[in-house]
N, C-alpha and C positions, 0 to 999 in steps of 0.2 A: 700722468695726465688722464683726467676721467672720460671717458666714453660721450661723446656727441650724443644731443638726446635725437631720438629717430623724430625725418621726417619725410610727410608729414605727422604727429604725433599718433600714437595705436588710437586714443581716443576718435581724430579725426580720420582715419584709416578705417577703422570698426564702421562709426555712420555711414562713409563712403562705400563702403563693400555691400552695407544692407542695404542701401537705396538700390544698389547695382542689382542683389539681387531680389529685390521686388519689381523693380522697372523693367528690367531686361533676363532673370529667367536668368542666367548665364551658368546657374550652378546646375550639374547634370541631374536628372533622376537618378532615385538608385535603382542600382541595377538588380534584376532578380536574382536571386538564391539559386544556384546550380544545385540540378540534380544530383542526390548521392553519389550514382553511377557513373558522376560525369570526374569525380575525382577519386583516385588512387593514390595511398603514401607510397611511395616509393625510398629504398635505400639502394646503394652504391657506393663502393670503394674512391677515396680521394688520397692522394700523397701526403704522409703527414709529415713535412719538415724534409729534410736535407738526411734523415737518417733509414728512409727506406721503408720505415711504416707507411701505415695504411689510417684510415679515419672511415669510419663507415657513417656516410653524408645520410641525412632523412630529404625527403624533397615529397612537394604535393604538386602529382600531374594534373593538370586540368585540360580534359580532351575537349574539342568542339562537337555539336550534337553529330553532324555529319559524320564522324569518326566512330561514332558509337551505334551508328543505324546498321539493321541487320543486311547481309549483301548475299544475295541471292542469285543463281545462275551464272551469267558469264558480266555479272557489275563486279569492278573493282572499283573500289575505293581510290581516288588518286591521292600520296602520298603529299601533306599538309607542309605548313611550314611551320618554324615552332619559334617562342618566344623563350629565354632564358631571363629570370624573374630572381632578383638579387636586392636583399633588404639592407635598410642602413643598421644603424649601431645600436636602434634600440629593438633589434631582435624580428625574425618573422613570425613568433606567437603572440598572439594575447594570453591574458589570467587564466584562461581555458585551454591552456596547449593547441590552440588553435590556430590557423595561418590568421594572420591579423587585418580588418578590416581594407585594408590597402592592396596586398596583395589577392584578396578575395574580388577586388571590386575593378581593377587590373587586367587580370584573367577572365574574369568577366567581358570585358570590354571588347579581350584578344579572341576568345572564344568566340562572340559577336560574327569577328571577321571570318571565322571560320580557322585559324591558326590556332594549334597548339602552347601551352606554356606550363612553364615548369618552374614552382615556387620553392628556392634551396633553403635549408637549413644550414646556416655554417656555423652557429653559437651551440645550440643544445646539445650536438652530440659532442663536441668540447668541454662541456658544464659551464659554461657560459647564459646568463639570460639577457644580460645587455651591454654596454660600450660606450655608451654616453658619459656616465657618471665617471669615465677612468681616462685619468692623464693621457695622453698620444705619447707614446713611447715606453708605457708602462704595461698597456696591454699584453692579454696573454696570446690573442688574437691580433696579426696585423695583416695588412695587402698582400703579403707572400701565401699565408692560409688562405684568403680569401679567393686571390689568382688562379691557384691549385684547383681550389672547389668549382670556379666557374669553368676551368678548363675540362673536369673532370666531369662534369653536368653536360656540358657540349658534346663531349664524345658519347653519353648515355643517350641522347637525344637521338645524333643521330642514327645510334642500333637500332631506334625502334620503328616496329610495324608502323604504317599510316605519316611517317614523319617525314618529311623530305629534308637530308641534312645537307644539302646545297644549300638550303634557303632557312636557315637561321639568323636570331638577331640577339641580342643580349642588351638588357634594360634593365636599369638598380637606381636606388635612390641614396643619394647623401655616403654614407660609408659604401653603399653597397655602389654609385654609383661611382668614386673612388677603386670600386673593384673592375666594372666596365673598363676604365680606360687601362686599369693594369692588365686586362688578359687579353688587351688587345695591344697593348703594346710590344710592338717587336724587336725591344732592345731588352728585353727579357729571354732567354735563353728556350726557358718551357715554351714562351709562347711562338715562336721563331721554328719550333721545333715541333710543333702539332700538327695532328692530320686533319684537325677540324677546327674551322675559324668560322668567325658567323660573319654574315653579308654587311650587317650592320650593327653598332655600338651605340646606343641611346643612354644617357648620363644625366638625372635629374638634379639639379645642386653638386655636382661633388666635390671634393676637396680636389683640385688642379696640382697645388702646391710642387708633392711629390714628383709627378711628371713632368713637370718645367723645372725643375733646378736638377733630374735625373737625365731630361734628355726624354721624346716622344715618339716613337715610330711608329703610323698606324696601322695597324692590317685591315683594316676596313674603314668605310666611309664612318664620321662618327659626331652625334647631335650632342648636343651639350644644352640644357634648359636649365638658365640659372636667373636668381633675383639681384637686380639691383641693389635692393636694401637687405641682403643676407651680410647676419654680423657672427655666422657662424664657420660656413663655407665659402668667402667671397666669389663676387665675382670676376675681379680683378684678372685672378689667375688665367682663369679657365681663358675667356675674353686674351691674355696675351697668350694660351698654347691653340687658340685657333685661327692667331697672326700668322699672314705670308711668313714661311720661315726659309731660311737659304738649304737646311739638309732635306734631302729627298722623301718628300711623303709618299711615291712609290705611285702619284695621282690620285689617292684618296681625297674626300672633302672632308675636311676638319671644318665644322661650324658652330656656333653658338649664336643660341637664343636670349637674349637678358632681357626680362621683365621691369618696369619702374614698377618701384613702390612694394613690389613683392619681397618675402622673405623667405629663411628655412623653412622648405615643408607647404611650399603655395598650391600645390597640387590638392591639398587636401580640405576638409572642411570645417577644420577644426578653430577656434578663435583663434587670434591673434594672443600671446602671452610669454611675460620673461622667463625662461628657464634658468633660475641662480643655479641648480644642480649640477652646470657641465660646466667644467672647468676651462676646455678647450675654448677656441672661436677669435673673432679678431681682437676681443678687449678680453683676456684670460681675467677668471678672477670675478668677471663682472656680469657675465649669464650672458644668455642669445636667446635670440629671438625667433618663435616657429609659430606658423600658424597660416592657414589657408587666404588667399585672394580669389576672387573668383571669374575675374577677369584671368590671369594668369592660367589658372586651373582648364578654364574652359581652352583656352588659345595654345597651351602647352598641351591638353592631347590632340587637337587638331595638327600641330608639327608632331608632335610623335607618330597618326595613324600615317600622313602624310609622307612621312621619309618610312615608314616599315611599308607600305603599302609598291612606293618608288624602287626599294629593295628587292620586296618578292617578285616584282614585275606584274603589279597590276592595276 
């Protein structure tokens, strides 16, 4: 059985998005370009697998300017809160080894607020550059690496000068957003077992799937921001692990956002278009669909700043 054609059709979705944003402005500015100064690569030891090695993670910190201003006499600086920043499956470089427009404009954002954030590598120092194009279950990279890496990031966070690691949050998209609820889930043993948990878990699109037919414990309150019309990550899932459930969520709020009309990837600015390359998504075989709304975009970081802001306490 072939795939339902999407509605309303991309055609009619495209015209509707540019009226939106001629009329209404809804798509943000961009944001400025951070000072050099204001980012540091960083690496860090992560668990590599079940056999006791190590993985030496790359990560770009992005400090807020406050953090970077000189401190004189008896000012301290009071220690910040920091954001953990986790990409989906097509990698966090562009063609330039560079953190990719997403997480630059992210961190920007978090920086804004005056919080810290920290943008992981979990593909390159694996030899990895992307995830998409590769069957689910064939990967050389899955949620167990990924869990590691974000656990492994949180405890680096919180060692450092200026960070307050009480008041951490972790926020990924699509695979990486799929990693969110795995290192916060506490019927995973690692994570059950760490000294550092963040306040909040924010999840754009992820793949639900895993964690509802595994079983979901949360250690933290946790946002879920998915599309309606995602034919890659649905929303289904997610939508039934944020149902009243009978086992003890421990009082945390499991919530979810779903967008109409939005797809993979609505946060972004990018057109509307089929991706036949990935094999993966709810019609295998038949490609998905990614591409920015800007309704969605705009309304999904107003709930994102909103629950990191409710988190920190302010």
């Amino acid at each position: 059985m072939g795939r339902p054609v999407p509605t309303p059709s991309i055609a009619a979705w495209r015209a509707g998005a540019l009226g939106l944003i001629g009329l209404l402005g809804l798509v943000l500015p961009a944001r400025a370009q951070l000072a050099p100064e204001a980012v540091e690569r960083v690496q860090f030891p992560a668990p590599a697998g079940d056999s006791g090695g190590t993985v030496s993670l790359q990560a770009w910190w992005y400090r807020p300017p406050a953090a970077l201003a000189p401190v004189s006499g008896k000012d301290v600086q009071k220690p910040q809160p920091a954001v953990l920043l986790l990409h989906g499956c097509g990698g966090m470089l562009n063609r330039r080894g560079q953190p990719a427009e997403r997480m630059r404009e992210y961190a920007a954002l978090l920086n804004e607020q005056g919080w810290h954030a920290l943008a992981v590598d979990s593909l390159t120092p694996r030899g990895e550059k992307e995830l998409c194009t590769q069957r689910v279950g064939t990967r050389k990279i899955n949620q167990n690496d990924r869990r590691r890496d974000a656990l492994a990031a949180l405890q680096w966070l919180a060692a450092q000068p200026g960070v307050d690691g009480q008041r951490l949050a972790l926020l990924g998209w699509s695979h990486g957003g799929s990693a969110v609820l795995a290192a916060s889930n506490l019927r995973h043993a690692d994570v059950a077992a760490t000294k550092v948990l963040p306040r909040l878990s924010v999840a754009f699109y992820p793949g639900c799937g895993s964690d509802l037919r595994g079983g979901y414990r949360p250690a933290t309150d946790t946002l879920m921001l998915v599309g309606k019309a995602d034919d890659w990550t649905p929303a289904a899932p997610c939508q039934a692990l944020a149902a009243p459930r009978s086992d003890a969520s421990g009082g945390r709020e499991v919530r979810v956002v779903a967008y109409d009309g939005a797809y993979h990837g609505f946060d972004s600015t990018v057109p509307l278009r089929l991706r036949t390359d990935v094999p993966n998504g709810v019609y295998p075989g038949q490609g998905v669909h990614v591409g920015g709304h800007p309704v969605a975009r705009e309304q999904s970081r107003k709930e994102l700043l909103a629950a990191l802001n409710k988190a920190f306490g302010r």
